[in-house]
KEGU-882352 format. One record per residue (C-alpha): x, y, z; residue in three letters; residue number from 1. Coordinates in steps of 0.2 Angstrom, whole numbers, plus 5000, padded with zeros to 4 digits. Example, Ala and Ser with C-alpha at 12.3 -4.5 7.8 and 13.67 -1.06 7.14 Angstrom:
2
c1_c2_c3_resn_resi
5062_4978_5039_ALA_1
5068_4995_5036_SER_2
***
This chain:
293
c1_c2_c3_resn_resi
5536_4785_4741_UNK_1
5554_4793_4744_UNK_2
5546_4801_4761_UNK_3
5546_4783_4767_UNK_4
5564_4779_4762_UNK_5
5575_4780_4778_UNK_6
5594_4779_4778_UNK_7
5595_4762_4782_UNK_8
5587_4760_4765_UNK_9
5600_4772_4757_UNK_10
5615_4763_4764_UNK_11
5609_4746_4760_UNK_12
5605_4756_4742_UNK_13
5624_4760_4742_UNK_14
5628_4742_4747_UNK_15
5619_4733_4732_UNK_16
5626_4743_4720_UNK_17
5642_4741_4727_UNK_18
5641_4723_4721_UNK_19
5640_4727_4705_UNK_20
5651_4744_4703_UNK_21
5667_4745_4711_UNK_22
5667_4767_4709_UNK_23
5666_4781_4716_UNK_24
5648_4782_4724_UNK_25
5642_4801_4727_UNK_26
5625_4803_4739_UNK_27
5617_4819_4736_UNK_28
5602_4829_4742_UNK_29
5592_4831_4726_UNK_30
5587_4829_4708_UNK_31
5593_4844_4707_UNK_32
5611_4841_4714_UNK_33
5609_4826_4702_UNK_34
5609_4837_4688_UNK_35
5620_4849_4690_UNK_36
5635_4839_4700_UNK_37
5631_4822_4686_UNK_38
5638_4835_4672_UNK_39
5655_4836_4678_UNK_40
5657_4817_4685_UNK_41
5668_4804_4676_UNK_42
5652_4792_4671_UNK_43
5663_4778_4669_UNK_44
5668_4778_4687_UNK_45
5656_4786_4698_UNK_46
5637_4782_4701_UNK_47
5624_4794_4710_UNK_48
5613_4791_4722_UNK_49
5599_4802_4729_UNK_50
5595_4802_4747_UNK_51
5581_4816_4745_UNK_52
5587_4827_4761_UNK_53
5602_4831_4769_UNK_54
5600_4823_4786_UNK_55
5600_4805_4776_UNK_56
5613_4812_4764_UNK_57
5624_4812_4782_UNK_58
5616_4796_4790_UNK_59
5617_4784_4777_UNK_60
5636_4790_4770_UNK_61
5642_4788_4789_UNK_62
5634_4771_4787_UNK_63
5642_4764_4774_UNK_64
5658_4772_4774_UNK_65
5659_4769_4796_UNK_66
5652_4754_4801_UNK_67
5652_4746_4782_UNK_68
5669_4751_4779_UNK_69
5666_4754_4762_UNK_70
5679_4770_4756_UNK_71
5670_4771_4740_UNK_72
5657_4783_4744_UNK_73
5656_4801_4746_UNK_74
5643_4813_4750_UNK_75
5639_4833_4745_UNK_76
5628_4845_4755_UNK_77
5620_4860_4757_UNK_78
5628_4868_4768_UNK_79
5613_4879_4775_UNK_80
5619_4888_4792_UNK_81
5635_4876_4795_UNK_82
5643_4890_4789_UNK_83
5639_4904_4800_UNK_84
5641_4890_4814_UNK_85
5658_4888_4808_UNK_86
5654_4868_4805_UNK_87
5661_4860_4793_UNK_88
5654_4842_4789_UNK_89
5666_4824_4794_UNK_90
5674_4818_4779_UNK_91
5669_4810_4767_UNK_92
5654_4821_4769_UNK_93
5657_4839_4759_UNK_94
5649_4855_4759_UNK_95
5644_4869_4745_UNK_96
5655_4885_4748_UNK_97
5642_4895_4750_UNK_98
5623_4892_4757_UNK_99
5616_4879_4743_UNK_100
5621_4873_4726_UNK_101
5609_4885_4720_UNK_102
5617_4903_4730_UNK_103
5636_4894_4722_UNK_104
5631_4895_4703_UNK_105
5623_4913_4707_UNK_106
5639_4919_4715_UNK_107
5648_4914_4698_UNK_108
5649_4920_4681_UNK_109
5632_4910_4677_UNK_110
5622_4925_4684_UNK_111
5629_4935_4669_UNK_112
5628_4923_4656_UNK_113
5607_4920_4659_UNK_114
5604_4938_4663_UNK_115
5613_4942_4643_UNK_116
5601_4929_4638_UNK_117
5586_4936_4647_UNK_118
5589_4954_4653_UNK_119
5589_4970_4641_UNK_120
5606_4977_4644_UNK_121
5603_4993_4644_UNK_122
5588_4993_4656_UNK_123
5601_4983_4666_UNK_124
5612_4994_4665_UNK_125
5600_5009_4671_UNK_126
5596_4998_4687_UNK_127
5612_4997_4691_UNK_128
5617_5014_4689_UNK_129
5601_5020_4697_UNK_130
5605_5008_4714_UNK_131
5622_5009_4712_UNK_132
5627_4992_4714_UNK_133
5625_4977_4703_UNK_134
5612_4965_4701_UNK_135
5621_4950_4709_UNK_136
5624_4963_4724_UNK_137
5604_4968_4725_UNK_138
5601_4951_4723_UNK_139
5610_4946_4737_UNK_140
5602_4960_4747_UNK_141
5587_4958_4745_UNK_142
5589_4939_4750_UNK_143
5600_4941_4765_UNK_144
5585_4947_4779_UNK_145
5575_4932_4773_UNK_146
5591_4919_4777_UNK_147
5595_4930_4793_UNK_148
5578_4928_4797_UNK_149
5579_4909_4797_UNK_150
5595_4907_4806_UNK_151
5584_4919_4821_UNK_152
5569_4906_4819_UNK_153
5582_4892_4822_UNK_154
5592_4901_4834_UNK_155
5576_4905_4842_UNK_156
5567_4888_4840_UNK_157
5551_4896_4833_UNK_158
5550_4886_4817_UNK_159
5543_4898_4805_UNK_160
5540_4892_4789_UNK_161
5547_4899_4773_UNK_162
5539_4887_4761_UNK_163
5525_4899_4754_UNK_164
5532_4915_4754_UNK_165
5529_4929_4741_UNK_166
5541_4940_4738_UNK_167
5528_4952_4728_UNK_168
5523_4957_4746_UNK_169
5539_4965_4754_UNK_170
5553_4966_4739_UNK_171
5551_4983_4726_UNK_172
5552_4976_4711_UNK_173
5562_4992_4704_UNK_174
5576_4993_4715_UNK_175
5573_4974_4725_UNK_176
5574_4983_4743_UNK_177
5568_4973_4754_UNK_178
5555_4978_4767_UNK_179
5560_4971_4784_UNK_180
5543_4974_4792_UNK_181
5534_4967_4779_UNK_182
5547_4952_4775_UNK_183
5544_4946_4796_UNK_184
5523_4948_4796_UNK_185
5524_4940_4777_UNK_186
5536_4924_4783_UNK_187
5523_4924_4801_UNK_188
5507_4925_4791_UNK_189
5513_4908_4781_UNK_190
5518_4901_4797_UNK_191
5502_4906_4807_UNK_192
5513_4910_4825_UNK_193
5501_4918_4834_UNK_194
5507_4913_4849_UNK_195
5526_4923_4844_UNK_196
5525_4942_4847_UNK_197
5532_4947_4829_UNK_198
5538_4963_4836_UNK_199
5550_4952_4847_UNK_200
5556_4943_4831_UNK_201
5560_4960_4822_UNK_202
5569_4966_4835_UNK_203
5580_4950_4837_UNK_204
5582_4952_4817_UNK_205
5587_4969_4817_UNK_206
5599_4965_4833_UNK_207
5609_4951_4819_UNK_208
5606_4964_4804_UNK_209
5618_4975_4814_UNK_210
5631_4958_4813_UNK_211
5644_4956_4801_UNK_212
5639_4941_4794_UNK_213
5646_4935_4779_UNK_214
5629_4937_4765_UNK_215
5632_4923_4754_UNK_216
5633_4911_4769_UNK_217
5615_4916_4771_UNK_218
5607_4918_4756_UNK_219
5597_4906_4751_UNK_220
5599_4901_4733_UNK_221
5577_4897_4730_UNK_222
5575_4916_4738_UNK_223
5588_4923_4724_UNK_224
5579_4914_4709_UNK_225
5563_4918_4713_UNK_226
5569_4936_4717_UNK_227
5577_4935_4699_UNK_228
5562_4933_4692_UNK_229
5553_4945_4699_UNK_230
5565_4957_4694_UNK_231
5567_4950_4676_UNK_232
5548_4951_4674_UNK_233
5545_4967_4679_UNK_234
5561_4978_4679_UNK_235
5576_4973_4668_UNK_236
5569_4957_4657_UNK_237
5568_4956_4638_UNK_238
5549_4949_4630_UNK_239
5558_4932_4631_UNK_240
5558_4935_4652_UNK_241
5540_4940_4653_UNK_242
5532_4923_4660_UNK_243
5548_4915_4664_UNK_244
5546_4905_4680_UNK_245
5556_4898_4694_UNK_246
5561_4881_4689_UNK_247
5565_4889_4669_UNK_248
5575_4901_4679_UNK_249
5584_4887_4690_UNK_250
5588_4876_4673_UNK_251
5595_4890_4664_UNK_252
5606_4894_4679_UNK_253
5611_4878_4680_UNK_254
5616_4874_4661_UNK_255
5626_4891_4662_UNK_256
5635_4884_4678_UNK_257
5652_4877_4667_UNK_258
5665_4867_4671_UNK_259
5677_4881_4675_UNK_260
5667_4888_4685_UNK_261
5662_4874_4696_UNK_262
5682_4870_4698_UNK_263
5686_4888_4704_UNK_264
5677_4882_4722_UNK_265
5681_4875_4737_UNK_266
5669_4863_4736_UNK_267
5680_4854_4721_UNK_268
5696_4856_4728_UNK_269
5690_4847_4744_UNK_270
5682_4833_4735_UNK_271
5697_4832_4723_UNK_272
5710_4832_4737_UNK_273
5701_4818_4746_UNK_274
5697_4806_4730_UNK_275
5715_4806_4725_UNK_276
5722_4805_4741_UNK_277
5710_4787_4741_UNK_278
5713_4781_4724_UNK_279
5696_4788_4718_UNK_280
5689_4794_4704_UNK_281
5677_4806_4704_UNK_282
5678_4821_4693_UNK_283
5681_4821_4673_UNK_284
5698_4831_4668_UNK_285
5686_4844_4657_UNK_286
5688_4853_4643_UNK_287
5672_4861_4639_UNK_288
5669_4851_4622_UNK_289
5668_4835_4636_UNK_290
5654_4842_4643_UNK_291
5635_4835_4640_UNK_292
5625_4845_4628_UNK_293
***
């Protein structure tokens, strides 16, 4: 049924718990978002609601904090391409600091922590000397044409669909290159665009491959994990990685993701900033031993 809700029904949402709690009111995207941004919130004083995409994420927090006046409520983002765009979203609306919540926690010492816990260290280690860079680095490499090749499908209004792709059919499992040919007929045989010359699309991708762009604005945190896994599977995982799927994969990331981590972005400072500047409370003052088990 949460297809059905609209924003209206978010913001009046917000409204009726507002009689009852007199916090801090966070809207976020997803269960997900609930789960990871919920471990760091003071409980007491803040209350999560979930708006199940971003565009009512945005509509129902302008609602309520605009036309309701109520300067209670907050909302957190993906920040998708807003970042390449150089957008950053009205306050009270923040944004992650890099391309999801997912791309942030990979970007962070969490990567090391699960791939100790998962990965054979000295077949990592071989990987990494063999390739020459680490495995956040391939990871990020191996993800950044499929991100670029969303922001050309936007760019481009062709509306490819990246929903089912598998990575098995254009990323090496030994050294995760991607193969940019294959990647663009992969992402085109889901989206079934016959009437889009792929060659066309290759080119226009390999014209904003030759662009500086800043990689983890791009990446998407989904294509990263399920790359992981892939790799973990086949190529640097211990017997405990064999059958690990995406959504394991995800968690474990996830739990991983500590508070110190978490307060080293951008994404907390601003949120910080703007909840003490309005007499807000939002996140708990951690030590580690505060955190949920």
């Amino acid at each position: 049924m949460r297809e059905y809700l609209t924003s209206s029904d978010i913001a009046n949402s917000i409204s009726m718990m507002r009689t009852a709690f007199d916090g801090t009111i966070v809207v976020v995207e997803g269960v997900t978002d609930r789960r990871l941004y919920g471990k760091y919130m003071d409980a007491e004083n803040t209350n999560i609601i979930i708006a199940h995409s971003k565009d009512k994420v945005r509509s129902s927090v302008s609602e309520v904090y605009g036309r309701r006046k109520d300067s209670g409520v907050i909302g957190i983002l993906d920040s998708d391409l807003d970042l390449i765009r150089k957008k950053e979203p009205e306050r009270p609306l923040f944004q992650t600091d890099t391309r999801d919540a997912e791309s942030m926690i990979i970007m962070s010492p969490a990567l090391e922590n699960v791939l100790w816990e998962f990965g054979s260290e000295e077949k990592i280690l071989r990987f990494q000397e063999t390739m020459g860079k680490t495995v956040r680095e391939a990871l990020i490499d191996a993800a950044y044409p499929v991100g670029l090749l969303m922001y050309v499908s936007q760019k481009e209004r062709i509306n490819l669909s990246f929903k089912d792709i598998d990575f098995r059919q254009f990323i090496d499992y030994r050294t995760l290159e991607c193969n940019i040919d294959r990647m663009v007929e992969e992402v085109f045989s889901c989206s079934r665009c016959q009437h889009i010359n792929v060659n066309i699309i290759k080119s226009k991708l390999r014209t904003e491959l030759s662009k500086n762009y800043d990689k983890t604005h791009l990446c998407r945190g989904h294509d990263l994990v399920d790359i992981l896994v892939l790799a973990l599977r086949n190529t640097f995982g211990e017997y405990n990685a064999k059958n690990i799927r995406e959504g394991e994969l995800g968690g474990s990331l996830r739990l991983a993701y500590d508070s110190s981590m978490f307060k080293t972005t951008k994404l907390y400072r601003d949120t910080s900033g703007w909840c003490t500047d309005h007499d807000l409370r939002l996140w708990k003052v951690t030590e580690e031993s505060d955190l949920p088990s």
